[in-house]
C-alpha positions as CSV (number, residue, x, y, z in Angstrom):
1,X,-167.0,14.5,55.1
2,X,-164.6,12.0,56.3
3,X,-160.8,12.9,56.6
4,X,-158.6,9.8,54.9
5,X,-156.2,8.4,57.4
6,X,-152.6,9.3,57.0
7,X,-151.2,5.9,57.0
8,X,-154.1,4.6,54.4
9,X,-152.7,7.6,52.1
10,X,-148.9,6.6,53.1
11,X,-149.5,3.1,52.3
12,X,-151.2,3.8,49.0
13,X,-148.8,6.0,48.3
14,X,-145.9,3.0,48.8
15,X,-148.0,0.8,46.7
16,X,-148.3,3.2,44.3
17,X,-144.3,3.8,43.6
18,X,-143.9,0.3,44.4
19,X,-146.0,-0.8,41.4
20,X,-144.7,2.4,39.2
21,X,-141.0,1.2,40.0
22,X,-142.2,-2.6,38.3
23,X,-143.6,-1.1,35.3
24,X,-140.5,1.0,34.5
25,X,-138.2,-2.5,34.8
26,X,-141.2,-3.9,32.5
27,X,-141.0,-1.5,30.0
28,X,-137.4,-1.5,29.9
29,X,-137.9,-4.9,28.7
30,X,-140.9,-4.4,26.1
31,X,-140.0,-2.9,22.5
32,X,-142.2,-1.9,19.5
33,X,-140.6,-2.5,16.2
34,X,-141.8,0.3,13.2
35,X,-140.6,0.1,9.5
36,X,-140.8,2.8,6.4
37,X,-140.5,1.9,2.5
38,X,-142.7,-0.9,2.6
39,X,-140.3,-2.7,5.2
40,X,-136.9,-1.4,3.8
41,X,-135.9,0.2,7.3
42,X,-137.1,-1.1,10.2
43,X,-136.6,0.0,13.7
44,X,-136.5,-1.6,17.6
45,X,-137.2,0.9,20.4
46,X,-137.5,0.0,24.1
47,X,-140.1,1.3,26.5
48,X,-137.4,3.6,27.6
49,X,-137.7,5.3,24.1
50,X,-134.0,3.9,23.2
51,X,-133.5,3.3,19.5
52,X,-131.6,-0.5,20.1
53,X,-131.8,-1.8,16.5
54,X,-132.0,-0.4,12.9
55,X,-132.0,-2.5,9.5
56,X,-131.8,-1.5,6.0
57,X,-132.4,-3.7,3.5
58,X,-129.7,-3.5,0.8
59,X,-131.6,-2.6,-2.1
60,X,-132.6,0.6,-0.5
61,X,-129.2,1.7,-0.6
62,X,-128.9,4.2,-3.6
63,X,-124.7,6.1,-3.3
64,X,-127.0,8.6,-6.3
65,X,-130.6,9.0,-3.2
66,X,-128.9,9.1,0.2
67,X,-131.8,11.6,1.2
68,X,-134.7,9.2,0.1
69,X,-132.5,6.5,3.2
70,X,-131.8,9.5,5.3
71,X,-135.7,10.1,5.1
72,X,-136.5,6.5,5.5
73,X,-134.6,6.3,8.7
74,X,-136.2,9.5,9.8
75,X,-139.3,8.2,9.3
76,X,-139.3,4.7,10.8
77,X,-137.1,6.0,13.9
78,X,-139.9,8.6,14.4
79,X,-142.8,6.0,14.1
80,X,-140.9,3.8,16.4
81,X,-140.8,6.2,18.9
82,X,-144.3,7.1,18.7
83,X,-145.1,3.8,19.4
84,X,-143.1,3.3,22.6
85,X,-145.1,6.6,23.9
86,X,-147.8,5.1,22.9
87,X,-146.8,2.0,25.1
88,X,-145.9,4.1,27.7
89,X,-149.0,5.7,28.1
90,X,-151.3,2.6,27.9
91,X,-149.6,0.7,30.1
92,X,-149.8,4.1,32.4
93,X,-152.9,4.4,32.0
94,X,-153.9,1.0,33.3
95,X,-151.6,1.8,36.3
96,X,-153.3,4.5,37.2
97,X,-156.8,3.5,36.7
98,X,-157.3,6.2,33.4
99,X,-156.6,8.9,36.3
100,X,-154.3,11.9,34.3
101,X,-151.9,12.5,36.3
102,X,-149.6,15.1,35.0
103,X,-145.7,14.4,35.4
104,X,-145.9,10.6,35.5
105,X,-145.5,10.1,31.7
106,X,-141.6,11.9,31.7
107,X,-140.5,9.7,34.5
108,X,-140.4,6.5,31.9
């Protein structure tokens, strides 16, 4: 068995972080948008799983139901944020060739 050369590993290693550093400035660029009611609340979040926008449509807006918006919001602001970790981990994944490699995830 062959023993890999310490500057092959340090070099793949560089390329590695290298390529890890672009796809973090990448994702803080990419957003996923998610909605609840049929479209009343809608939601922006970054790759960086930041909430940067929420919109309620007006009609949605019940002074007598505040916990049916409180619950909208809930809802779409969790979807939204399920879809950025989704994000995260696809575009992961194709960074690291599918390989699971525990940790790298909670550094986005």
């Amino acid at each position: 068995m062959k023993i890999p050369n310490m500057n092959q590993l340090m070099k793949q290693a560089q390329q590695f972080q290298s390529k890890m550093s672009k796809l973090q400035e990448e994702l803080e660029q990419e957003t996923v948008e998610a909605s609840a009611g049929g479209g009343m609340v809608n939601v922006v979040v970054s790759g960086k799983q930041e909430v940067l926008s929420i919109s309620i449509d007006p009609e949605v807006v019940n002074p007598e139901d505040i916990e049916m918006l409180q619950d909208l919001i809930l809802a779409a602001v969790n979807d939204g944020l399920a879809k950025s970790r989704d994000m995260v981990n696809q575009r992961m994944s194709e960074l690291t060739g599918g390989m699971n490699i525990p940790g790298l995830t909670g550094m986005m």
